[in-house]
MDTraj code that builds the backbone (N, CA, C; nanometers):
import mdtraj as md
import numpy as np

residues = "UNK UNK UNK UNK UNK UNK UNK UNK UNK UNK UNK UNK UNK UNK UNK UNK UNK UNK UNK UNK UNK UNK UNK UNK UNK UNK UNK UNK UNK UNK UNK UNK UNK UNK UNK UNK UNK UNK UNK UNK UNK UNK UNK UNK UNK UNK UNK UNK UNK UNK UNK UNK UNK UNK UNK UNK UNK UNK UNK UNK UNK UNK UNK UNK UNK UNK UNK UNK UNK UNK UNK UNK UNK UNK UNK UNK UNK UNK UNK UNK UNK UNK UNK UNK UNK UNK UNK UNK UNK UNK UNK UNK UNK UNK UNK UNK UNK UNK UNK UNK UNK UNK UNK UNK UNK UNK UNK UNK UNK UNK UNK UNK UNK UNK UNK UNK UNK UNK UNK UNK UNK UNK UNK UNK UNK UNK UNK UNK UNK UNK UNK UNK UNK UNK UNK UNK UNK UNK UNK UNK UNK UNK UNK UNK UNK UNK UNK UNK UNK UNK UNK UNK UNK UNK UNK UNK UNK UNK UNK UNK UNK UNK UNK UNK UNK UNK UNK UNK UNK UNK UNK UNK UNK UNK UNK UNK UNK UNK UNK UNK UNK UNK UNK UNK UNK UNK UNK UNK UNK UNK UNK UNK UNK UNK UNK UNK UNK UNK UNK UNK UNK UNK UNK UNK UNK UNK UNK UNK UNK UNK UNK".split()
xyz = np.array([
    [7.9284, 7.5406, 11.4523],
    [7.9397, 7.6548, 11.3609],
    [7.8741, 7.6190, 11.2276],
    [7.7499, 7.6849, 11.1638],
    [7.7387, 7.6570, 11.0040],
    [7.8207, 7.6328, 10.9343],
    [7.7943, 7.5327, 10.8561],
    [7.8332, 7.4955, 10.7393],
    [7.8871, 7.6066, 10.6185],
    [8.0110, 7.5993, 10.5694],
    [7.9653, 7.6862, 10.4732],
    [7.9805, 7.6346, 10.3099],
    [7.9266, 7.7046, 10.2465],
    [7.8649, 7.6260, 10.1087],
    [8.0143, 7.6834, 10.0033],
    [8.0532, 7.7645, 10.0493],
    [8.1725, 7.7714, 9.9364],
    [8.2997, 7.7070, 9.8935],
    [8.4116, 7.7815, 9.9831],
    [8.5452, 7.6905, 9.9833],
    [8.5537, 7.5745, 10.0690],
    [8.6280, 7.4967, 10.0123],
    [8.6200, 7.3811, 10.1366],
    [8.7722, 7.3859, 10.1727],
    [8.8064, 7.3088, 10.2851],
    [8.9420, 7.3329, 10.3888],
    [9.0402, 7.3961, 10.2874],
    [9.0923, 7.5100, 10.2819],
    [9.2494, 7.4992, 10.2421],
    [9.3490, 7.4210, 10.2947],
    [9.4548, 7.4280, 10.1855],
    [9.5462, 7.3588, 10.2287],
    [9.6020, 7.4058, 10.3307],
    [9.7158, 7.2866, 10.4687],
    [9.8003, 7.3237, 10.5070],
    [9.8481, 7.4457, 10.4789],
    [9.8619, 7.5425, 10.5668],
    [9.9358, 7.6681, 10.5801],
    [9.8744, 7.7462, 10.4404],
    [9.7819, 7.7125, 10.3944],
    [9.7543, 7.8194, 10.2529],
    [9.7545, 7.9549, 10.2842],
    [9.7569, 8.0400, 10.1986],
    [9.7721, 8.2002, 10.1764],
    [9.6547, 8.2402, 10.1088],
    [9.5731, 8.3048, 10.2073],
    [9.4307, 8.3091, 10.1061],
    [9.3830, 8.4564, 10.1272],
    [9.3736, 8.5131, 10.0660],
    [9.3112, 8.6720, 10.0380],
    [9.1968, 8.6335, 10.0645],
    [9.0986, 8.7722, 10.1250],
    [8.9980, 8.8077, 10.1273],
    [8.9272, 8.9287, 10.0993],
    [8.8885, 8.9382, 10.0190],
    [8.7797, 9.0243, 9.9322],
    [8.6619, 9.0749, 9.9459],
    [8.6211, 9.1694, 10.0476],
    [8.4855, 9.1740, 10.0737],
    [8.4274, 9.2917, 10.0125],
    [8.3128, 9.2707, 9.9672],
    [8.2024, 9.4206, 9.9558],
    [8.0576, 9.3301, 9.9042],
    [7.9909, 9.4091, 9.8322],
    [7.8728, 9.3844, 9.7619],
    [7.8828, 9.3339, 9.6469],
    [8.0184, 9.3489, 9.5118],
    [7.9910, 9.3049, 9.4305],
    [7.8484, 9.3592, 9.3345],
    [7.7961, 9.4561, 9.3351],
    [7.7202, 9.4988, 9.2708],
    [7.7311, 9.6039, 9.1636],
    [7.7177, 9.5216, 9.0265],
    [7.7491, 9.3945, 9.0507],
    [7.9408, 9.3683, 9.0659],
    [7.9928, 9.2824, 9.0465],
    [8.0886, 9.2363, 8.9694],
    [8.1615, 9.2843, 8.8798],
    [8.3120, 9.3396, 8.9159],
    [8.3477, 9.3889, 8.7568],
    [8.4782, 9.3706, 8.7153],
    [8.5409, 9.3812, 8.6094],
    [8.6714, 9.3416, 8.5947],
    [8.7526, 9.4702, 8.7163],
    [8.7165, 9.5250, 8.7543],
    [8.8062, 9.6022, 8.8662],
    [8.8537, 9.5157, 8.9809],
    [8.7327, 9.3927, 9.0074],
    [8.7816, 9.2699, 9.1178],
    [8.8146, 9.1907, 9.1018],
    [8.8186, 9.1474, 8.9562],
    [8.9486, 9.0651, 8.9334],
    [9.0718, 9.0918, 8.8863],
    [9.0934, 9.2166, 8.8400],
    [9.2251, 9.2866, 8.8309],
    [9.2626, 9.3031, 8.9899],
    [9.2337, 9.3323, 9.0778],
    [9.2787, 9.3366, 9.2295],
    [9.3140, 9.1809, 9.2565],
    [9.2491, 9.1128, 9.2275],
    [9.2567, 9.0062, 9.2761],
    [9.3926, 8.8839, 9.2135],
    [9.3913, 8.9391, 9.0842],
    [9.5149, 8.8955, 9.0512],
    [9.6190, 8.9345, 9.0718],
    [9.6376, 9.0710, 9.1031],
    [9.7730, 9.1196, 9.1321],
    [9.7691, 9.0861, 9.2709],
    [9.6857, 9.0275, 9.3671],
    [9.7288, 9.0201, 9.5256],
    [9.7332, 8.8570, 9.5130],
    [9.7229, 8.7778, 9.3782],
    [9.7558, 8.6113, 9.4077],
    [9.8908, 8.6281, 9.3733],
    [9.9355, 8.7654, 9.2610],
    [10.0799, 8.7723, 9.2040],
    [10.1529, 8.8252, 9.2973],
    [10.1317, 8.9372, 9.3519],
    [10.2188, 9.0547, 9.4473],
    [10.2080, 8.9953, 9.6350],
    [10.1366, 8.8970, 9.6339],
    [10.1053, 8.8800, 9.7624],
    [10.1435, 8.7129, 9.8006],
    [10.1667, 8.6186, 9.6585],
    [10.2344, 8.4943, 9.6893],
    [10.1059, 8.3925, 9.7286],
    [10.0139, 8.4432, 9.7114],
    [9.8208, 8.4264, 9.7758],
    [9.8080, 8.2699, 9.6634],
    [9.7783, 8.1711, 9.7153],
    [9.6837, 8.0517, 9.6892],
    [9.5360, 8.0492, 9.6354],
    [9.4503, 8.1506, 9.6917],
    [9.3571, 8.1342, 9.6587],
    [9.3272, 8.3019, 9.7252],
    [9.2237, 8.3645, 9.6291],
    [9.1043, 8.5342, 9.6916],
    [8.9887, 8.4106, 9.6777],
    [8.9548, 8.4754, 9.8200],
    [8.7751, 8.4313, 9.8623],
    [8.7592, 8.5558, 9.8389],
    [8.6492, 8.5856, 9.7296],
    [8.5460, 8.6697, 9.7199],
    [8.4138, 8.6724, 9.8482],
    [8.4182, 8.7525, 9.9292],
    [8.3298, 8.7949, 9.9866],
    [8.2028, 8.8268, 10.0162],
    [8.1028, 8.8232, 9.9039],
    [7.9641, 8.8636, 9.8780],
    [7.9038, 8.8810, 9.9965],
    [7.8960, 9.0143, 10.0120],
    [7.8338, 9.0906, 10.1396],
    [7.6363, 9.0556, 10.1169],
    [7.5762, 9.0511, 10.1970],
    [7.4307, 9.0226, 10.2146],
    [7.4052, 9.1567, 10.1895],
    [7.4482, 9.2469, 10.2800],
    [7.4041, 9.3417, 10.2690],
    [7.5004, 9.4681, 10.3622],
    [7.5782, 9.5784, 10.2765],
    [7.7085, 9.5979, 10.3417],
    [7.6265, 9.7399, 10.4535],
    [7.6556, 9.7001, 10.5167],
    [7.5789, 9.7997, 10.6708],
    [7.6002, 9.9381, 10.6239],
    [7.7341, 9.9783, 10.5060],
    [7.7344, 10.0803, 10.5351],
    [7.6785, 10.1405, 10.3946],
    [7.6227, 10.0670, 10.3493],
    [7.5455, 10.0881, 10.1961],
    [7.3618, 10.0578, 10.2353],
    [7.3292, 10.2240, 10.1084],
    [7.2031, 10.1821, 10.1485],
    [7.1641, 10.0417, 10.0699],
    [7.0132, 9.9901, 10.1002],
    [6.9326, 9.8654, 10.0626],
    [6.9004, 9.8668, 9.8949],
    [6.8187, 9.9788, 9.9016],
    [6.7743, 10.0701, 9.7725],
    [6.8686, 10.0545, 9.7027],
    [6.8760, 9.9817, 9.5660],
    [6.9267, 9.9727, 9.4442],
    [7.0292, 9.8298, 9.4859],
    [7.0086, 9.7549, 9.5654],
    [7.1215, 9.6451, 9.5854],
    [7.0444, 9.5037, 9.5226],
    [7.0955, 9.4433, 9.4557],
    [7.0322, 9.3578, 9.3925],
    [7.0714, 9.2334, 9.4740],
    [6.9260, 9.1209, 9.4809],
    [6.9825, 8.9895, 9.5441],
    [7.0474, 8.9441, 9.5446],
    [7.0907, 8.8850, 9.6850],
    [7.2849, 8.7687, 9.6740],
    [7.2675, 8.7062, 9.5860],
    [7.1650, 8.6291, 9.5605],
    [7.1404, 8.5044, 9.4608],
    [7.2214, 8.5707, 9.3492],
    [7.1619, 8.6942, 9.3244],
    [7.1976, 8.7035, 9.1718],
    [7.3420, 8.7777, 9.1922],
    [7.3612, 8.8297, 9.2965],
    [7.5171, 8.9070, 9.2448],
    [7.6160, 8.7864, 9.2648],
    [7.5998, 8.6943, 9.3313],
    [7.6685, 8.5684, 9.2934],
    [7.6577, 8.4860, 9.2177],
    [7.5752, 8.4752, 9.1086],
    [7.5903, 8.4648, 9.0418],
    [7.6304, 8.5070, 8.8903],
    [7.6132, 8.6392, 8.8860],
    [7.6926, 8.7228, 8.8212],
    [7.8539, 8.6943, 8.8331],
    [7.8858, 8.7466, 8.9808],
    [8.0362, 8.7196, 9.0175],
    [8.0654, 8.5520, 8.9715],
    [8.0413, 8.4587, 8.9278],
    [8.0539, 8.3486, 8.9208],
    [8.0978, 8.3159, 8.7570],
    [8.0068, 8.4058, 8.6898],
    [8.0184, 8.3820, 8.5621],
    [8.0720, 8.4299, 8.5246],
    [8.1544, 8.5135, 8.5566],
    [8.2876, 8.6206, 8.5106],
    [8.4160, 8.5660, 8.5329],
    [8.4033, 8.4973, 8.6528],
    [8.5469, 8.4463, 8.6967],
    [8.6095, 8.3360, 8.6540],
    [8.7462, 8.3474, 8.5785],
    [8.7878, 8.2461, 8.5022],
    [8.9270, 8.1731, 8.5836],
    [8.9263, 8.2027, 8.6833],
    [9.0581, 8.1618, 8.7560],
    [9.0545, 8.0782, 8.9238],
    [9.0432, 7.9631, 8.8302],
    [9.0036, 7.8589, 8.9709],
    [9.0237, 7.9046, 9.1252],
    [9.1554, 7.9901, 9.0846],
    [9.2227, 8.0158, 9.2352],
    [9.1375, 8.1557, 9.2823],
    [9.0481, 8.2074, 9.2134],
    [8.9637, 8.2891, 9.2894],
    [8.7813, 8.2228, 9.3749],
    [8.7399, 8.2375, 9.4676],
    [8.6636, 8.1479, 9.4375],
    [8.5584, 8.2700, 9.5195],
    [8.4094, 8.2633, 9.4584],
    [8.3008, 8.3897, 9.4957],
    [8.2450, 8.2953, 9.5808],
    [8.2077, 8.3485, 9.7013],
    [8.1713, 8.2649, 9.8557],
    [8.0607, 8.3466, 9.8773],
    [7.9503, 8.3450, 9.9257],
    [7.8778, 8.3984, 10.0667],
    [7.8505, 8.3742, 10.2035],
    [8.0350, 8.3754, 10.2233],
    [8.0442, 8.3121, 10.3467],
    [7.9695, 8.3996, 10.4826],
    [7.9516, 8.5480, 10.4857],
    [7.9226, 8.6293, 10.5656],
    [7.7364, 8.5355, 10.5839],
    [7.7008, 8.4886, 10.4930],
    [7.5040, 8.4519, 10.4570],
    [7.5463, 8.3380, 10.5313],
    [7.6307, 8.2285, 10.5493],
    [7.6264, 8.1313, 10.5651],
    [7.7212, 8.1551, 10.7307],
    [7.7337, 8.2209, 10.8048],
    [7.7895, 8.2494, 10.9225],
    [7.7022, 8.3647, 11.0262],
    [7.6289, 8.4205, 10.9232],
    [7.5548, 8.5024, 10.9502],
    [7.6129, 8.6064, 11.0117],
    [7.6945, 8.6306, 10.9497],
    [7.7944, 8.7773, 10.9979],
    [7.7514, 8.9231, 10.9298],
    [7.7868, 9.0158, 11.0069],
    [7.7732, 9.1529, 10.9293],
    [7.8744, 9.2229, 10.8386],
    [7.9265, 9.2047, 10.9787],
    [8.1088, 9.3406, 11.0061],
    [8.2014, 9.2084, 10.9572],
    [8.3043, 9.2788, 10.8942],
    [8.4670, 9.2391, 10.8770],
    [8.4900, 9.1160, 11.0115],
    [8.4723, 9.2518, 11.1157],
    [8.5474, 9.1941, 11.2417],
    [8.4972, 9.0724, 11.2477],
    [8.3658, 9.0694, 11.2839],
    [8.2962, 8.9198, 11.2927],
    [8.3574, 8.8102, 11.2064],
    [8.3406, 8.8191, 11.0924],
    [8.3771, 8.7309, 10.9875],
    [8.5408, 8.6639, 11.0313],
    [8.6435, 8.7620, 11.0407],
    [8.7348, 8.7128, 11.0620],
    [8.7368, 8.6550, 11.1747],
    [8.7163, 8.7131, 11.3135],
    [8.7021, 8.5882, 11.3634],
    [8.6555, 8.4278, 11.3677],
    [8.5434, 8.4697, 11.2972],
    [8.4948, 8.3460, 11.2980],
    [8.5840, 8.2173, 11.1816],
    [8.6087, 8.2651, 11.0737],
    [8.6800, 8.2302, 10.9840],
    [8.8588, 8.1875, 11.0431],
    [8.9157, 8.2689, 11.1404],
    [9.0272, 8.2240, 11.1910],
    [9.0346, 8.1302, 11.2719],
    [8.8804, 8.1221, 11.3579],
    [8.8829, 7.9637, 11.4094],
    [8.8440, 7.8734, 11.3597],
    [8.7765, 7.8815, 11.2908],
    [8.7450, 7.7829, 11.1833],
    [8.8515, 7.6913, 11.0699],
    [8.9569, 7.8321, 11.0120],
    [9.0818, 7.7538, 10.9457],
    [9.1749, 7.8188, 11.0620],
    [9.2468, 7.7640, 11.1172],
    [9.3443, 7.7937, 11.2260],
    [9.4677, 7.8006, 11.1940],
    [9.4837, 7.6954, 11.0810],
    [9.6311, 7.6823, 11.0022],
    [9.5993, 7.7828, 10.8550],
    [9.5041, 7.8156, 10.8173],
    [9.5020, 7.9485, 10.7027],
    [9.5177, 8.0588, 10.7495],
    [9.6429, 8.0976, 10.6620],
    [9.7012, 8.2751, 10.6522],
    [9.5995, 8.3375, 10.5639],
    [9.5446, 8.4437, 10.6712],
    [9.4720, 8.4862, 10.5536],
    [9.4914, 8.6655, 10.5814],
    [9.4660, 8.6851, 10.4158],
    [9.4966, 8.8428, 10.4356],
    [9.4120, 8.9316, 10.4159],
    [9.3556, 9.0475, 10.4238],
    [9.2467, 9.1351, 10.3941],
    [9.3050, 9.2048, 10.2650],
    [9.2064, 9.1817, 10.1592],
    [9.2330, 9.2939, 10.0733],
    [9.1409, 9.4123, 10.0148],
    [9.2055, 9.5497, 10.0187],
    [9.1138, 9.6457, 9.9436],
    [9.1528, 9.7320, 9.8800],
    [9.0788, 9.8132, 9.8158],
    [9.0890, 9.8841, 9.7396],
    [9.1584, 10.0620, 9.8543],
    [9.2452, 10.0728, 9.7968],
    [9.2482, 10.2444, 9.9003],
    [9.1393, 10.3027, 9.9197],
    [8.9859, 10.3220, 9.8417],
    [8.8964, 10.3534, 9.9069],
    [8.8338, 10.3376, 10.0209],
    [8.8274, 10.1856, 10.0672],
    [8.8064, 10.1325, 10.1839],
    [8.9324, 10.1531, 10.3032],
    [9.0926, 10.2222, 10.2537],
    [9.1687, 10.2495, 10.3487],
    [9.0741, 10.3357, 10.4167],
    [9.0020, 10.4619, 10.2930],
    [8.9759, 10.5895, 10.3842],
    [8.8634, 10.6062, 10.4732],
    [8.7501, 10.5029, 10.4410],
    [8.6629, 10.4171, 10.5274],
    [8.6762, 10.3407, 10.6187],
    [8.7486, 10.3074, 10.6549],
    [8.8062, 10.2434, 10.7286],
    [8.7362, 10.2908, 10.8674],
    [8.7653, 10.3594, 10.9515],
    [8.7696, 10.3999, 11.0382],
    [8.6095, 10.4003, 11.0521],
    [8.4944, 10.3577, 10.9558],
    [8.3630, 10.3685, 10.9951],
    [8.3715, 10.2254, 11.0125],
    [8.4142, 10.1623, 10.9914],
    [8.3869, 9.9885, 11.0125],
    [8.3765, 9.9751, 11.1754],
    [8.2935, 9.8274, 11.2155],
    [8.3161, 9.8048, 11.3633],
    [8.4608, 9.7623, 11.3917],
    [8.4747, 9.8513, 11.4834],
    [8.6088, 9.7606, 11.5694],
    [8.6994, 9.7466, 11.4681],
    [8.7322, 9.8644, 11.4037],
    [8.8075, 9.8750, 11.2464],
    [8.9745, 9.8504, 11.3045],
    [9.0067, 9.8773, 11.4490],
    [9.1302, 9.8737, 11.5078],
    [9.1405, 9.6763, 11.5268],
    [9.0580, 9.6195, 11.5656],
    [9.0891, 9.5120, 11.6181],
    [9.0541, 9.4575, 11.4638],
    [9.0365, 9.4670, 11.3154],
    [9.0391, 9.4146, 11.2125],
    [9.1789, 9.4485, 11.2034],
    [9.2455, 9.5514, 11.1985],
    [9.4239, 9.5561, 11.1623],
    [9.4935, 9.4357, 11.2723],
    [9.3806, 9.4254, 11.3895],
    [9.5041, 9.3627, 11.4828],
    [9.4732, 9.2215, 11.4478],
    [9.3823, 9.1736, 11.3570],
    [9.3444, 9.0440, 11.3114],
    [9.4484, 8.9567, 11.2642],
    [9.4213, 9.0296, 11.0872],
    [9.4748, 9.0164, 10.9765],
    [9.5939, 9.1095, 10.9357],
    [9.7068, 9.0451, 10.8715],
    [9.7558, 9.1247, 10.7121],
    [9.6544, 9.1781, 10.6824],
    [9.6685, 9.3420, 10.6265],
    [9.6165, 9.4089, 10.5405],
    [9.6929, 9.4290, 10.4024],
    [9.6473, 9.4449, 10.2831],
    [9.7119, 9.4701, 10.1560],
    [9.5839, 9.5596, 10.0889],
    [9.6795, 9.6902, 10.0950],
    [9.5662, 9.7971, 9.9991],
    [9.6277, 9.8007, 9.8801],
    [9.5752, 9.8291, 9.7997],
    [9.5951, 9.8303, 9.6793],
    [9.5568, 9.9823, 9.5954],
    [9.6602, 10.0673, 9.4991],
    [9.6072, 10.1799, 9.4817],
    [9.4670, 10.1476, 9.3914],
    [9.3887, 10.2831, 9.4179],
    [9.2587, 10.2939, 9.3100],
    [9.2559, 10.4521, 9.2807],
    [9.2509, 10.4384, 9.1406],
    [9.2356, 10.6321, 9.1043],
    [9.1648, 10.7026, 9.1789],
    [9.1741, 10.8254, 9.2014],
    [9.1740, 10.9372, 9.2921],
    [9.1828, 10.8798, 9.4578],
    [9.2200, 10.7661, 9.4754],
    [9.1577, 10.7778, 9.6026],
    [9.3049, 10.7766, 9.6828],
    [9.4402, 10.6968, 9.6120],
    [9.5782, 10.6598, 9.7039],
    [9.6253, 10.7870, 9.7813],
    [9.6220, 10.9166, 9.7591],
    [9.6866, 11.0362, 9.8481],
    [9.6041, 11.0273, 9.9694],
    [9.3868, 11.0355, 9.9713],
    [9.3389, 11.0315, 10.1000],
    [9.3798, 10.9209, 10.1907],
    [9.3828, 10.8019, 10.0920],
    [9.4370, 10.6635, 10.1517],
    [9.5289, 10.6868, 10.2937],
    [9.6598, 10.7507, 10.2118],
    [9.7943, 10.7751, 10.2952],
    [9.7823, 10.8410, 10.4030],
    [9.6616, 10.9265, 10.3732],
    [9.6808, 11.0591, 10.4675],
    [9.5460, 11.0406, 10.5558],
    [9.5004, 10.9346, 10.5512],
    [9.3723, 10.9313, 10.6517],
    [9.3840, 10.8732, 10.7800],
    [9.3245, 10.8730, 10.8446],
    [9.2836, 10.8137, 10.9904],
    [9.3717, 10.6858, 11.0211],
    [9.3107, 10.5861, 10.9312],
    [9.3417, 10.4786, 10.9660],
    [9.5289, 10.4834, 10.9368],
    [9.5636, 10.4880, 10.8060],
    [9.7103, 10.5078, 10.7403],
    [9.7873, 10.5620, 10.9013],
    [9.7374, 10.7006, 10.9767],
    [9.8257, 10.7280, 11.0706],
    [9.8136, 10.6705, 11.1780],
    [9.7382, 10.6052, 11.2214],
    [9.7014, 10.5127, 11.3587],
    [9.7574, 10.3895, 11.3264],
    [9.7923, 10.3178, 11.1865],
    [9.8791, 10.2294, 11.2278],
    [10.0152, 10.2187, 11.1093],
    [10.0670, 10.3894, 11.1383],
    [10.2145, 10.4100, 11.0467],
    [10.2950, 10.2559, 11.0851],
    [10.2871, 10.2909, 11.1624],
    [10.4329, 10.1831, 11.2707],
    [10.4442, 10.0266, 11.2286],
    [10.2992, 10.0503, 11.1580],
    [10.2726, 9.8594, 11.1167],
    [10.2778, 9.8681, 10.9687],
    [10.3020, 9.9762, 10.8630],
    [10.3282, 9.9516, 10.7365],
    [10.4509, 9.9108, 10.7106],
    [10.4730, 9.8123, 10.6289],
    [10.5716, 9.7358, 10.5670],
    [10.5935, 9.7899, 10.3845],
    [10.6979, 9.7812, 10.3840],
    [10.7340, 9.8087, 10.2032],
    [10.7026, 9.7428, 10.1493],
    [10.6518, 9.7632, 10.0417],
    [10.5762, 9.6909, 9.9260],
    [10.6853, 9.5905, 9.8729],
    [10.7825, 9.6131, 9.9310],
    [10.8690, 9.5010, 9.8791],
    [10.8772, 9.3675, 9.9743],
    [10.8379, 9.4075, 10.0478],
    [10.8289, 9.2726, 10.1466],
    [10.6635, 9.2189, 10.1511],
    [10.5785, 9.2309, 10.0201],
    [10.4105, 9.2233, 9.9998],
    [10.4482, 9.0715, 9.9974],
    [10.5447, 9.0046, 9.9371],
    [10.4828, 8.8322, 9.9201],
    [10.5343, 8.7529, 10.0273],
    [10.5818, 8.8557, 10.1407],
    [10.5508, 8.7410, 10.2343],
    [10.4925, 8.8173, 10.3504],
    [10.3901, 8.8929, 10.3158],
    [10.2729, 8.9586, 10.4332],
    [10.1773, 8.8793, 10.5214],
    [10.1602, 8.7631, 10.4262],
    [10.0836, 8.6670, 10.4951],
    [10.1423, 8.6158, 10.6013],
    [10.2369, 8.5745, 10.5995],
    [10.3350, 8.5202, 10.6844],
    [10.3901, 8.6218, 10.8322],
    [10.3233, 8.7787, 10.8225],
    [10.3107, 8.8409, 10.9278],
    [10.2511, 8.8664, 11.0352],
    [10.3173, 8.8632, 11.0985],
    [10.2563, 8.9101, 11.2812],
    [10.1418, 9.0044, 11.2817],
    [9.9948, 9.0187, 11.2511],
    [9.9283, 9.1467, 11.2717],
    [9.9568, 9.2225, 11.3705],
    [9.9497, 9.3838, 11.3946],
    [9.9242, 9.4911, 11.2984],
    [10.0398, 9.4499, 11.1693],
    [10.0109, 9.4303, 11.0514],
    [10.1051, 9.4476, 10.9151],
    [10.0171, 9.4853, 10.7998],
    [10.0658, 9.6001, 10.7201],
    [9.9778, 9.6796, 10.6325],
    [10.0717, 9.6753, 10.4906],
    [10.0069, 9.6447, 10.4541],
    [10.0986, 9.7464, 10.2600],
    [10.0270, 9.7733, 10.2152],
    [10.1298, 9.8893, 10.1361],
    [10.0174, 9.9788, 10.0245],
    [10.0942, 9.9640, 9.8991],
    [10.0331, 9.8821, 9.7592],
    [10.0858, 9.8862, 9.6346],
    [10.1000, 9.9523, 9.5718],
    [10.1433, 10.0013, 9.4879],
    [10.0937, 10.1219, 9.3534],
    [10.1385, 10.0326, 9.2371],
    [10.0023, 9.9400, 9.1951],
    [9.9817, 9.8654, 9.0833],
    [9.9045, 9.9669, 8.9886],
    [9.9077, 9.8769, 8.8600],
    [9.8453, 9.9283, 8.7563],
    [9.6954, 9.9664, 8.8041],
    [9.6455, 10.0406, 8.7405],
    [9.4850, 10.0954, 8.7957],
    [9.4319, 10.0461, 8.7034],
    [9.2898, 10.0109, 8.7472],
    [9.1904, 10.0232, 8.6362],
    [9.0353, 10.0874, 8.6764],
    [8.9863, 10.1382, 8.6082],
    [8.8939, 10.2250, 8.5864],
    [8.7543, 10.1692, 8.6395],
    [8.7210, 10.0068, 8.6172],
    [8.6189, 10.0144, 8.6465],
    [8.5460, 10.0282, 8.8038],
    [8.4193, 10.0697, 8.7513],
    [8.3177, 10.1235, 8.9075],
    [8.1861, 10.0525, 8.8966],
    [8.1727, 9.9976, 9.0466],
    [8.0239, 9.9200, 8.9817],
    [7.9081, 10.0569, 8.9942],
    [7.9761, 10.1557, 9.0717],
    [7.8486, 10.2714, 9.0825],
    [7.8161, 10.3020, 8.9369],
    [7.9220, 10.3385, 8.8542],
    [7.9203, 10.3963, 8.7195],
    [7.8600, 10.2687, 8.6467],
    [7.9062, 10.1717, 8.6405],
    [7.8147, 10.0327, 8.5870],
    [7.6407, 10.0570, 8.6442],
    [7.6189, 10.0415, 8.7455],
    [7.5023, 10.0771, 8.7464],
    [7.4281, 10.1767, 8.7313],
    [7.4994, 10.3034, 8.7336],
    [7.4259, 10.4206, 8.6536],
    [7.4237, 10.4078, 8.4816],
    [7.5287, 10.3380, 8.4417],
    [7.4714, 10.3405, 8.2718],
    [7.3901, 10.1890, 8.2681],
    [7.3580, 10.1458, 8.3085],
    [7.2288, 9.9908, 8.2976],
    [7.1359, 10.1196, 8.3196],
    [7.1162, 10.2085, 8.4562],
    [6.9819, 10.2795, 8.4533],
    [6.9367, 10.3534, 8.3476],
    [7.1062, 10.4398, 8.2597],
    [7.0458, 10.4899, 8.1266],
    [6.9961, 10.4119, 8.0506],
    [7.0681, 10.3189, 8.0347],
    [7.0205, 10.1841, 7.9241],
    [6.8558, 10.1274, 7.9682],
    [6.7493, 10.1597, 8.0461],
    [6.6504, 10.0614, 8.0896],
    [6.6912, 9.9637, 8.1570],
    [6.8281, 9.9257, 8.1953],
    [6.8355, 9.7832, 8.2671],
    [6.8853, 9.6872, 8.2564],
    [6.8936, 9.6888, 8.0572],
    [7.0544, 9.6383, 8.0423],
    [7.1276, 9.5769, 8.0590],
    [7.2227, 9.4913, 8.0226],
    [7.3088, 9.4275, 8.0968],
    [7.4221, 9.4013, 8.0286],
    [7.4355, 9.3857, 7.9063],
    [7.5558, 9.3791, 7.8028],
    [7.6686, 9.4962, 7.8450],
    [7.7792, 9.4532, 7.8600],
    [7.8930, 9.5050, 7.8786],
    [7.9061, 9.5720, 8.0120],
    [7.8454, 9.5258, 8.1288],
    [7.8366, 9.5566, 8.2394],
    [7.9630, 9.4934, 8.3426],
    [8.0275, 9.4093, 8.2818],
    [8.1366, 9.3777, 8.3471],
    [8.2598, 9.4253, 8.2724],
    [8.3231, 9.5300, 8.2633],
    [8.4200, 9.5557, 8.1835],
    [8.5369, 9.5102, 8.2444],
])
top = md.Topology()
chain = top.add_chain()
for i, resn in enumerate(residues, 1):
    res = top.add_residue(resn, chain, resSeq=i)
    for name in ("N", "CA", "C"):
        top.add_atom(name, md.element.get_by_symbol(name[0]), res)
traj = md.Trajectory(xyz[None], top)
């Protein structure tokens, strides 16, 4: 199996979130998620995800891994998060892939999926989006306008039976998949779409692009 260039072994039995998208770029919206799922979720370490290229996003306007990882790199001030391109270095596409490959790889790491409720309501376009719930822990997390479609979409009713109360979130890792929660943490506002539409007003820009 490749090598991969990011995290190296977790510990025994660690609790490690996973974080996937594009990162394009980077914004305090993923590390506000990311701290409340090391706080609300009992989590050791979020692997940031850096997608190559997310299948379900167009090409047009996606800026090189090189650089969105490095962006994501220079923002992040919290050892216990760590920005990977593990999908480049496994050569994976889909979720599904990744986790598999990643669960045999750490066999003794709990690891959990995390997203934003937008990706609840997407969900259902991912590959083999059923056998990703039957993987991993899931932990959604609310995001403005999106927590009511969240609840009420596709995926939310195909696996009611496997949501757990947000009160039982810090020890999700420690669950049997299908296991789902949905938080209603503090929100925050930022969007990398809206980040990159004001760099395009700006010429290109880059000051205050990570809010």
């Amino acid at each position: 199996m490749p090598a991969l260039r990011g995290p190296g072994k977790p510990a025994a039995k660690a609790r490690v979130g996973l974080l996937g998208g594009s990162f394009n770029p980077a914004h305090g919206g993923h590390l506000h998620i990311s701290r409340l799922a090391l706080e609300r979720l009992g989590l050791d370490q979020v692997w940031w995800l850096v997608s190559p290229q997310n299948p379900l996003k167009p090409a047009a306007g996606m800026a090189p891994l090189d650089e969105r990882l490095v962006r994501a790199r220079a923002m992040v001030d919290d050892r216990r998060i760590v920005v990977t391109a593990i999908e480049r270095d496994l050569g994976t596409r889909y979720a599904v892939d990744t986790l598999g490959l990643l669960k045999r790889r750490f066999p003794d790491t709990r690891f959990v999926w995390v997203m934003g409720a937008d990706n609840l309501v997407q969900v259902p376009r991912w590959k083999r989006w059923r056998t990703v719930f039957r993987t991993v822990p899931i932990a959604v997390f609310a995001r403005p306008t999106y927590s009511s479609r969240a609840l009420s979409g596709r995926a939310a009713r195909r696996f009611a039976g496997a949501r757990v109360r947000a009160t039982r979130a810090g020890g999700l890792a420690d669950l049997r998949p299908p296991a789902w929660v949905f938080l209603r943490t503090p929100l925050h506002g930022a969007s990398a779409t809206r980040i990159r539409a004001r760099r395009a007003a700006e010429g290109g820009r880059t000051p205050g692009e990570t809010e």
